[in-house]
N, C-alpha and C positions, 0 to 999 in steps of 0.2 A: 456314473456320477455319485455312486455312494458315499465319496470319500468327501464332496462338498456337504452333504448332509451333516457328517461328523463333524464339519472344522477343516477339512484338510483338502487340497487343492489338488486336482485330477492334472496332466499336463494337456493343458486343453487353451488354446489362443484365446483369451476373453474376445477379442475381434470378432472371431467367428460365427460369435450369440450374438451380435449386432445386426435386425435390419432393420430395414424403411420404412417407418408405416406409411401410407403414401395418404392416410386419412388425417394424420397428424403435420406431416411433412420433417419426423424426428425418428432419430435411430431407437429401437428400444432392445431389451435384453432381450433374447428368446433361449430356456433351455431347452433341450432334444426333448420330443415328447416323452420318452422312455427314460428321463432321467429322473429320478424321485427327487422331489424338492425339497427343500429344508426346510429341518421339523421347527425352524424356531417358527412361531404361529406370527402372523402377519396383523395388521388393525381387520377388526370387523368393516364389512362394508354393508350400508345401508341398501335396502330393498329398493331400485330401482321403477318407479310409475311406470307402465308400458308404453309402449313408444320411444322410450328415451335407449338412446346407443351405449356402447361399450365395446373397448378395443375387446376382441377376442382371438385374434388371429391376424393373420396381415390383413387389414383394411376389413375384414367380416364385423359384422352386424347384428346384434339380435333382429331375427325375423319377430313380424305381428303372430297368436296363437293362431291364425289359419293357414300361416305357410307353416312350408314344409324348411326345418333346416337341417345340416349334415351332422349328423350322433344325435338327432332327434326322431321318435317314428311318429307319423300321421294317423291318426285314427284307423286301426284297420290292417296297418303295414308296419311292415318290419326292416329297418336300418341297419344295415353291417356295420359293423365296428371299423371305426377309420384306421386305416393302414399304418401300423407303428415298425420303425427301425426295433431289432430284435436284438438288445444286449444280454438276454440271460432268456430264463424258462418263458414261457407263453403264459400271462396273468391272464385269469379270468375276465370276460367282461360283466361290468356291471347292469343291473337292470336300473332300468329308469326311475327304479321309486328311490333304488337305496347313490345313484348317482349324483356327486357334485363337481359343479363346472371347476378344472383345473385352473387354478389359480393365476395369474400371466404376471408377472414383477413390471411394473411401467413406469419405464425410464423419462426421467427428466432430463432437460437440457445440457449437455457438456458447455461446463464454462472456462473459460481460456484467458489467461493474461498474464501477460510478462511485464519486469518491469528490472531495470538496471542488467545484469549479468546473470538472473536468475527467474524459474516462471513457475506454476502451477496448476495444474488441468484437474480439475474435480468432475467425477461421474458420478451421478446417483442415480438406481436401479431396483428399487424396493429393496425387500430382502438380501437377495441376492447383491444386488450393488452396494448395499451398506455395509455386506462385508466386504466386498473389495476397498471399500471406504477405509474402513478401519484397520487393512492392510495399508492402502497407502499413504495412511497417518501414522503407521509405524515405521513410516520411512524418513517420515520426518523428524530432525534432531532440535531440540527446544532450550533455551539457554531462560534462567533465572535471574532479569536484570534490575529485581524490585521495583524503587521508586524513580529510575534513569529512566523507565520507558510509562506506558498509561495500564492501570490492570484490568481495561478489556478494550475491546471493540465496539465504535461506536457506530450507527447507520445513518447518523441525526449529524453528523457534524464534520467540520475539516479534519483533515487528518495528516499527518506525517508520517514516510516509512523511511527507514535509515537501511539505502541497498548498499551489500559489502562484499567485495571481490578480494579472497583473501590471496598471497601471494604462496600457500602453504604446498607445497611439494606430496600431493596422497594422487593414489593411483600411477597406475604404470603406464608411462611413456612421458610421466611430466618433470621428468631428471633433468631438460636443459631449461625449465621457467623457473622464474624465483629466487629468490636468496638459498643459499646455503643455509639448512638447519635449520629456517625460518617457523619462528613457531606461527606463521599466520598473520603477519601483518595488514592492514588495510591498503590494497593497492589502486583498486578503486573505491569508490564510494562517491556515492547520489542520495542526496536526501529527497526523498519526492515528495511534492507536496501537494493533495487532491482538494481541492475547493469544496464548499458543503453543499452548493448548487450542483455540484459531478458536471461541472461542467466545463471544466478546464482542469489541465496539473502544469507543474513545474518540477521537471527533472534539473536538480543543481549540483553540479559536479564540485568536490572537491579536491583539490592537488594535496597529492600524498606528498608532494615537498612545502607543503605551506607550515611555515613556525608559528607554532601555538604554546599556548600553556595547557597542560593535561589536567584537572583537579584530582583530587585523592578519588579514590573508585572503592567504594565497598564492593566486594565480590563474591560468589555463590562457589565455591568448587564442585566438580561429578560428586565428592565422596560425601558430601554436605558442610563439610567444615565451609567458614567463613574467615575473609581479611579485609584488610582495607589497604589496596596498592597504593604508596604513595607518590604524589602527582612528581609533574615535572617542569620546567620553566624552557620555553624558550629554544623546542624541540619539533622535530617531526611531525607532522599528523598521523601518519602513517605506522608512528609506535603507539599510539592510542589503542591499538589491537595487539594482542600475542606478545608484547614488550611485558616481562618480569608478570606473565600472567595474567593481563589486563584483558577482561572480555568485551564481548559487544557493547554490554551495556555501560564500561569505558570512553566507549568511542561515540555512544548516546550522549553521553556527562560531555563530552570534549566537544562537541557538536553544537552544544546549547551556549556552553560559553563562549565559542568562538562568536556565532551566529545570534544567538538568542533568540532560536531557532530552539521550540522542545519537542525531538521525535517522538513519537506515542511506541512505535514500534519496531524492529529491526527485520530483516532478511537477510542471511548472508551463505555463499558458495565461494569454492574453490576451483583451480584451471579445469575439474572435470564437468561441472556446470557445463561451459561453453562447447566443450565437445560432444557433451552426449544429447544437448537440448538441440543443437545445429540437427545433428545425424538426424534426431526423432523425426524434425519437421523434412528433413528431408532435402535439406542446405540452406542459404540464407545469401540472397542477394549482393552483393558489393559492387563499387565501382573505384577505379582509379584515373588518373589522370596520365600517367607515366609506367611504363612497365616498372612492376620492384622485384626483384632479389638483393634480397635480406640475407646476406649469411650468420647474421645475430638468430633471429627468431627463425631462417630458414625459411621463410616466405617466398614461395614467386607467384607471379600474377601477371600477367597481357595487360599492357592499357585496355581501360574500357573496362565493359561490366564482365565478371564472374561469379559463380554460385560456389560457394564453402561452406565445407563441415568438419567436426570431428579437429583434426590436428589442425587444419591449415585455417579452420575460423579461427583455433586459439594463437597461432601465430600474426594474425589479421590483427585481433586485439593486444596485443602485448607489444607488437613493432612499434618501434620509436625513431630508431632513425633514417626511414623512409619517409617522412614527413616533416613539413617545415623546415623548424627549426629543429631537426631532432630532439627534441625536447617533449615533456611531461603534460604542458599545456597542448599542444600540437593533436599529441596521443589521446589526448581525450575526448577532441574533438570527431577526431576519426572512430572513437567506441561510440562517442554518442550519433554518428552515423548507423554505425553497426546494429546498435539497438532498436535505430527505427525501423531500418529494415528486419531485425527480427519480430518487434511488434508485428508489423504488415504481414508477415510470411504468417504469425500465427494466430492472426485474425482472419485470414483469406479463407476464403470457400474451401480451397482447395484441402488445408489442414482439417475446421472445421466438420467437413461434410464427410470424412476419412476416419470411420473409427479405429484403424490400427494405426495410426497415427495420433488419434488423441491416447489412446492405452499405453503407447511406447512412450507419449511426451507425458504423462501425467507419474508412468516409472520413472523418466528421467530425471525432473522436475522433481518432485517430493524426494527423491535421494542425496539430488545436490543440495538441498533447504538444508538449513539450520535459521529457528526464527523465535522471538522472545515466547514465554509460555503463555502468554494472553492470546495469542491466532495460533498454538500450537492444536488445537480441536480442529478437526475436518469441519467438523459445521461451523466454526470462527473463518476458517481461510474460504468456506464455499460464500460466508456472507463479505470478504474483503472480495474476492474477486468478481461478487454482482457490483460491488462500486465502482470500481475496476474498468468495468468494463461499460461500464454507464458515459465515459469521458470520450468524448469522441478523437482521435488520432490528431487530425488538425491543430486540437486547441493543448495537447501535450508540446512545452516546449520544452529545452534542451538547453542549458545556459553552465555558466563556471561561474564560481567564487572568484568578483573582482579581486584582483593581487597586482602586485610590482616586485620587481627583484629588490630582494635583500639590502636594504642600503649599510647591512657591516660585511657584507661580502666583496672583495675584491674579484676571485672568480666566482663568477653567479653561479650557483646551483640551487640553492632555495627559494622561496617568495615568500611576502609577507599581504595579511590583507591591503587592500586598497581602501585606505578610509575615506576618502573623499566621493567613492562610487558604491563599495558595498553595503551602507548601512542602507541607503535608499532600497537595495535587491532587497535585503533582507528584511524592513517594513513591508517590505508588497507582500511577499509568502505571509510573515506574520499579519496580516491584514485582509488575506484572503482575494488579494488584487492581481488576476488574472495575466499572464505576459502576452496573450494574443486576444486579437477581437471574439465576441465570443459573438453568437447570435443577438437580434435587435430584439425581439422578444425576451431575451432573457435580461441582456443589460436593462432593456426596460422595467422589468422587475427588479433590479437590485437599484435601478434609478426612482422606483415608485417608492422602494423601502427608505431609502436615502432622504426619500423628500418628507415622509412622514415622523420621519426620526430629527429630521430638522425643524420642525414644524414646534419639536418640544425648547429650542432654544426662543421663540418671538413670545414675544410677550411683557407686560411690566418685569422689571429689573430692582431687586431692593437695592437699601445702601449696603456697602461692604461689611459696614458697623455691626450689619442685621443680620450677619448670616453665620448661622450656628454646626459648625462641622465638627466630627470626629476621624482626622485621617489615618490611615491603616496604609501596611506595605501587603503587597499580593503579591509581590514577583520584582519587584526593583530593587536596583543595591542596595546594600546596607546601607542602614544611614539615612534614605530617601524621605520617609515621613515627617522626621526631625529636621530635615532640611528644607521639608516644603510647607513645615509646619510654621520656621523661623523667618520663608520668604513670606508666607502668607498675611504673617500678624505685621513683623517690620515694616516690609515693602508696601503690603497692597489693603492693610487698614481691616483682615478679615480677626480682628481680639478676639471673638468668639471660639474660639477654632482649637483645638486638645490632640494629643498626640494619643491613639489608640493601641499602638503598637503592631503586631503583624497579624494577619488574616488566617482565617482557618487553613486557605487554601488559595498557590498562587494560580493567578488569571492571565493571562495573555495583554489582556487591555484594560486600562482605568477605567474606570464606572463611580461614579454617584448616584446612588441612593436616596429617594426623597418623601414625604408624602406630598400628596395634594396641595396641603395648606403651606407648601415649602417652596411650590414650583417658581415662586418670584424668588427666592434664596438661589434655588440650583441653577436659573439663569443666569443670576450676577457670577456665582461661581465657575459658569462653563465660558464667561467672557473674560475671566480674571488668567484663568488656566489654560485657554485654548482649546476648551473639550468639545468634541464632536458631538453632536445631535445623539450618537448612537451611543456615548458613554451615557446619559442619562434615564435611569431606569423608574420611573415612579411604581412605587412601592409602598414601604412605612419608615417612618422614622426612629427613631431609638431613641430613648432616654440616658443623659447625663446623668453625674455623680450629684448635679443641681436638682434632678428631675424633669427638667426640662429636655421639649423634644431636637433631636439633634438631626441631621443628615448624615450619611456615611459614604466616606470618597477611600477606595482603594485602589492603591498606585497598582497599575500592573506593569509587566516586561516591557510595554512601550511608553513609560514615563522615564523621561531624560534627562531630568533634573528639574530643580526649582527655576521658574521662571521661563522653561521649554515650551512650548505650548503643544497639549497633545492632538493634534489630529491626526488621523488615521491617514493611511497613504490613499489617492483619490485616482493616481492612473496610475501605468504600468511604465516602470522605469526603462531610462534606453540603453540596453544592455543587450551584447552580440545573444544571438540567441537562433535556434534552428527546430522546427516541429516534426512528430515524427510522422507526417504523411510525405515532408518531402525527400525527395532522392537528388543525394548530392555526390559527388566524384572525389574522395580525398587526393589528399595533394600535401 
């Protein structure tokens, strides 16, 4: 193992340094005794009080100073030197004065989580496993999406990941998937979206035939140069990717517009993703309803349940006209089957408890990545996948982007949102409103928070006349402050009221700003507008160009217009929808 000392990697199973401490009930790194360690120097470890433990070997102990322990002599007696595997000359042994205890690397926990068509398995291992760390973070490929996505990772908050199944033709045997020439398009894509209590997500599929408008895309090239792709009216979703150059962070910008919906982050893999992550774990669950042979995607399958890997997962996922309506919506439903059964497989004991199976799935897994440069750090993606992994399977559910066919189509091949259903979906994600029941304990806590954030609307009510605002845009269309500045004074008697212009930074949700001596002002104002208990923040006030103290209201993403009223969404909308503990039969 000389050659790990230097940087360079022996051909040696990392699996096979794996075992049980049976004191811990975790795999940890073990190298051969006879392997010299690496010289990079490890943290100092503080002096131990007597009595207290420390792994030293499988499950061994420091003995108390009157036992007797092995490579220790007892008073009086003399100790053989423990019996070492012989890779080279016979080294001296050391005597007890100039002896110190060999160092052991103690592995931490393998953490695991998948999530759309792509996953990521991180090991840390002291020393030793931080290089392997920062091997499997050079496997990772990192795109530059600026201000499309958030520049870092947060542990304190909700969060959004934009997962992308690209349709690109790399690697050998994927000649019959995909477009011709395709530079890449998005053929799936899930926006997921994980609650700030980790206590629920929502996986939301998008149809790669849904007509959108793309915005313009400032973009990053490999060689550094910079352009700005110009947008498109009235096209695919699906060329949001790979179309005339347009990267991830493209299809970030196209996401928010459609949805108003803002990913923080991206994920994205190509058809080898699905073949090499299936094989790792070792196949992956499915069921059908009816035998299929596919001669499109070459699929066959028995009614009933089978276990697929490698080709015939990726044919599992890409068939389309073995279900339903042979159609795109149908197909999605059957991947967002697929998924949950690969969740399960790679949550189960069976993976987990398997370390040549987490080291094959964590190669697998960081070579199909490609993911924005905020979680391109190993220790960014080890801290998404404790959140990750904090969400319990039950409360992950499985839903699509409401749509309807095309009404300028005569043959239907495209869909268009569904306005009369999706805006509702898309208030709940942005609002943090959960699609399954979650625990009564927990609702009880977002129901205690709820009641004390309503608590700020009772109270005396000034008159309209009294109340002295400065409005601001944080994130709604153009034009919004002026519009709710002209309903406010006209319609609803608030004269005091200035147009501030736009906010540092947009926000998600409307908020007023108030002090103390205001809260009769910010009440009349949350009864005029519609605001939730939870837009009201007491704080301070601000001073007018009068000198006088003002409050401060900025619109955010969920301000609808003048005269809307904002409240936040309060349940979870009724929209087809499937979680990933259950197992279902496609059809």
């Amino acid at each position: 193992m000389d050659a790990q000392g230097r940087g360079r990697a022996e051909n040696i199973d990392p699996a096979d340094q794996w075992v049980l401490n049976p004191d811990t009930g975790e795999y940890e790194l073990r190298l051969s005794p006879s392997a010299p360690q690496s010289p990079v120097p490890g943290p100092r470890r503080a002096a131990r009080p007597r009595g207290d433990s420390d792994v030293r070997g499988r499950g061994s102990r420091e003995a108390p100073p009157d036992r007797e322990t092995p490579g220790r002599a007892a008073p009086g007696r003399e100790v053989p030197p423990p019996r070492r595997r012989r890779t080279g000359p016979e080294e001296p042994v050391p005597t007890r004065r100039g002896r110190r205890p060999a160092k052991k690397s103690k592995a931490k926990k393998a953490l695991v989580w998948t999530g759309g068509s792509m996953a990521f398995v991180l090991v840390t291992a002291g020393v030793g496993g931080y290089l392997y760390l920062k091997h499997l973070e050079g496997n990772v490929s990192t795109t530059d999406v600026g201000d499309a996505g958030s520049s870092n990772f947060s542990k304190d908050e909700a969060f959004n990941i934009l997962l992308l199944g690209t349709d690109k033709r790399t690697g050998a045997g994927n000649e019959d998937y995909g477009d011709s020439g395709s530079a890449g398009h998005a053929d799936t894509t899930i926006l997921l979206h994980v609650s700030k209590d980790r206590t629920n997500a929502t996986a939301m599929s998008i149809p790669r035939d849904l007509i959108v408008d793309i915005p313009d895309c400032p973009t990053k090239h490999a060689d550094g140069s910079e352009e700005v792709v110009a947008g498109s009216t009235g096209v695919r979703f699906n060329t949001s990717l790979g179309q005339e150059g347009r990267d991830a962070g493209c299809t970030m910008r196209t996401v928010e517009e459609v949805t108003g919906i803002k990913p923080n982050h991206f994920m994205m893999a190509d058809f080898n993703a699905i073949k090499t992550l299936t094989t790792a774990v070792g196949g992956v669950d499915v069921c059908v309803e009816e035998p299929v042979d596919d001669p499109d995607s070459k699929l066959k399958l028995p009614a009933g349940e089978s276990t697929i890997e490698g080709e015939q997962a990726l044919a599992f996922v890409r068939t389309r006209h073995s279900w339903g309506n042979q159609g795109d919506l149908d197909r999605i439903k059957v991947q967002q089957q697929f998924l949950g059964s690969l969740m399960r497989k790679m949550s189960s004991s069976d993976t987990l408890t398997n370390p040549t199976k987490l080291l094959g799935l964590a190669e697998a897994a960081t070579k199909a990545l490609t993911v924005d440069s905020a979680i391109g750090k190993v220790s960014t993606l080890k801290d998404v996948a404790l959140e990750l992994k904090k969400v319990p399977p039950k409360n992950i559910s499985f839903t699509t982007v409401p749509v309807k066919d095309n009404p300028t189509e005569v043959v239907k091949a495209t869909v268009v949102v569904d306005e009369a259903q999706a805006p509702e979906l898309f208030d709940a994600i942005n609002n943090d409103v959960s699609l399954t029941e979650v625990k009564k304990k927990e609702e009880a806590s977002k129901d205690a928070a709820a009641a004390e954030a309503a608590k700020r609307l009772k109270g005396t009510k000034s008159e309209a006349s009294e109340v002295r605002v400065q409005v601001l845009n944080g994130g709604a269309e153009a034009g919004s402050a002026q519009a709710a500045l002209s309903w406010l004074q006209t319609e609803e008697g608030v004269s005091k009221s200035e147009n501030a212009g736009n906010a540092d930074a947009d926000q998600a949700k409307t908020s007023l700003e108030y002090a103390p001596d205001q809260a009769d002002q910010a009440r009349k104002l949350a009864e005029i507008m519609g605001l939730p208990g939870s837009a009201l923040k007491p704080g301070e006030s601000v001073t007018n160009a009068q000198g006088l103290p003002t409050m401060t209201l900025i619109l955010g993403k969920d301000f609808k217009g003048a005269g809307i009223p904002v409240t936040g969404s309060a349940k979870a909308p009724d929209v087809d929808k499937s979680t990933a503990d259950q197992v279902k039969c496609a059809s």
